[in-house]
N, C-alpha and C positions, 0 to 999 in steps of 0.2 A: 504494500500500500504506500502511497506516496506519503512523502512530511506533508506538504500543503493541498489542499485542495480548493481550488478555487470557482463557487457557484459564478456560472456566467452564461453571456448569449454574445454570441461571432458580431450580432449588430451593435453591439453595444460599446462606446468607447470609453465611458467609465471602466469597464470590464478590463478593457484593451490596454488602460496605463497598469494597471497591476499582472498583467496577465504579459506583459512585454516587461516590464522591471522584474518580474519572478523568472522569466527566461532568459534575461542580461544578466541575474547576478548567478545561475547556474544554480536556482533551486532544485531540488527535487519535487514538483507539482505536477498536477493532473487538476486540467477544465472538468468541471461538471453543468452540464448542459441545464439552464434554465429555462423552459417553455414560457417565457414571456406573455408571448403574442395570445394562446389561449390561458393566460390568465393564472400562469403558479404561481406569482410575487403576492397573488391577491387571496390566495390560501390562508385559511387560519392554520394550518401545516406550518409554513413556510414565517410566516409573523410570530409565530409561538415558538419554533426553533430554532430561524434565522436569523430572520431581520424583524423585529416589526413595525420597521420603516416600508417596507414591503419592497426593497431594492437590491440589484445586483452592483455591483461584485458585493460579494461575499467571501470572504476567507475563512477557513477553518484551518488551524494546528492544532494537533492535540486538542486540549478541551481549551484554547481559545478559538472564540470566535468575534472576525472582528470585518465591521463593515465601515462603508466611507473610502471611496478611494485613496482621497487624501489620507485621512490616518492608516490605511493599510500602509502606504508607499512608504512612510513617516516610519513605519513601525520596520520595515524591510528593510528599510536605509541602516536603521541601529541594531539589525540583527547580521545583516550582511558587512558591515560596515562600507558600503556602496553606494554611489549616487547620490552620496548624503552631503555633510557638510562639515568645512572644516575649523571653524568657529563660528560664532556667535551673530559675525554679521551677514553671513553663508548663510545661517539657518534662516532669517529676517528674510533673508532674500527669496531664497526659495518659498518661504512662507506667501511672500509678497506677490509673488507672479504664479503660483498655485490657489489662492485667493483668486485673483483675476481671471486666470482660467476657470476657475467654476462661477464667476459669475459674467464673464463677459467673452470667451471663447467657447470652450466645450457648451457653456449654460445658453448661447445662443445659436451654435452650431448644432451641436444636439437635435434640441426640438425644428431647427429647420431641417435639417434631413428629415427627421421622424414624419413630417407635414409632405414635403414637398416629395419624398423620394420612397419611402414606403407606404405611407396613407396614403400619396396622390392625392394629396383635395385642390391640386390646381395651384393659380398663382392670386392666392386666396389676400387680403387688406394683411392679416395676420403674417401670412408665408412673407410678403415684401418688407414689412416691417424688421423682422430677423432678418433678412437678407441685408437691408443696408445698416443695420446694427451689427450683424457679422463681419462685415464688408469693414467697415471702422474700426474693427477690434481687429482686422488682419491688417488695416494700414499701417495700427501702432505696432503690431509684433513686426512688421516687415523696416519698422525703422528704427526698432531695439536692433534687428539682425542686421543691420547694415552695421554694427559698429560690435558686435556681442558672437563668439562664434556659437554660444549658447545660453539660456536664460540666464545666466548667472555671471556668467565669461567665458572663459576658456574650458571649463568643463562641462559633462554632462550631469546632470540631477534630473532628482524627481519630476521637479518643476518642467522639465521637456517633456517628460513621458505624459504631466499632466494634458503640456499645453499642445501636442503633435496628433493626443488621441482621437479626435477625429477628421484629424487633415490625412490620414491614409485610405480613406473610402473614399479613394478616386472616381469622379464623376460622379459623387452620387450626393454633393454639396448643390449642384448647380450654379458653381463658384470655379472662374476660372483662377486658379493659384497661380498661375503662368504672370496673373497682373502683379503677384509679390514676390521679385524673384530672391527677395534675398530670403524671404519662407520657404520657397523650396530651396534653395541654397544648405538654408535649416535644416530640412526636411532628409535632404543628399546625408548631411552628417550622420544623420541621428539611424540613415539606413546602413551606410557604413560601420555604425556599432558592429564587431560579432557578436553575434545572436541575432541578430534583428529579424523579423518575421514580419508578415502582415497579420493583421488581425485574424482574417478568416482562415490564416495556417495556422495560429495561433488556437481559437474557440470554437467551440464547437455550435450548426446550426446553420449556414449558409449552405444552400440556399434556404430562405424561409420555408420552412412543411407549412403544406395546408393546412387551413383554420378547420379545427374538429366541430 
């Protein structure tokens, strides 16, 4: 049996920053597949055992268990001694641009793929709004990266893993990245890691199964 196991879905890029920091620091993990779409997050199974925020990633070691991307990665970092930091104003830092991605990258990227690219509800008042809120939270990362060869500086952290996880579901933003190059410039880096995987080599669940 694996050390970690990690509740997740391939669409998911919450999932994706712990589930690519578990495969860069050379854990020994195994994805466990969460049926999202037909509704297990929404289990009283799953809220009484897991989470009962009703969210993936999930981690399980031993008998912790521990959800939040962010604190997983946090927790990874001072287990692995990896991708973490190396004093006090390191940690600020990462703090500071993993904050922002949850609430102004992943937290707007997110839910516009979710609308635009697996709902389909069209190019709904809602969908354009994200879009040019996304659009503005890739201008400021694309002018951090003209001068940063990573969020922090010179190396890689958390805080990349936070803030890349869902710029690799290529084409399915409806955002050309190509307009940021020094994000994908970013983006070249962070594939160059060894280990580097895409998400859906990574979790399990792509293509989406039919709705039961």
């Amino acid at each position: 049996m694996a050390e970690y196991v990690l509740h997740c879905m391939a669409q998911s890029g919450h999932s994706y920053k712990v589930a690519l920091m578990l495969e860069l620091c050379g854990a020994d993990w195994k994805p466990e597949w969460v049926d999202f779409f037909n509704g297990a997050t929404r289990t009283e199974e799953f809220r009484d055992t897991l989470n009962e925020m009703g969210e993936v990633p999930v981690l399980v070691h031993g008998d912790d268990i521990l959800t939040q991307s962010a604190v997983i990665m946090d927790d990874l970092s001072e287990r692995f001694g990896a991708f973490g930091w190396e004093n006090d104003e390191e940690r600020r830092e990462i703090l500071r641009w993993t904050i922002f991605d949850n609430q102004k990258v992943s937290g707007l990227l997110g839910p516009l793929r979710f609308l635009r690219t697996l709902m389909k509800t069209g190019e709904t008042d809602v969908v354009k709004w994200l879009d040019g809120r996304s659009k503005s939270a890739l201008a400021i990362l694309d002018k951090h990266f003209a001068k940063n060869d990573f969020a922090i500086g010179k190396k890689p952290t958390s805080a990349d893993f936070s803030l890349c996880s869902y710029l690799f579901y290529e084409g399915e933003l409806g955002i050309d990245l190509e307009a940021y190059p020094n994000v994908t410039k970013w983006l070249g880096r962070i594939k160059a890691l060894p280990g580097w995987k895409h998400p859906y080599d990574l979790m399990p669940g792509h293509p989406l199964p039919d709705k039961t």
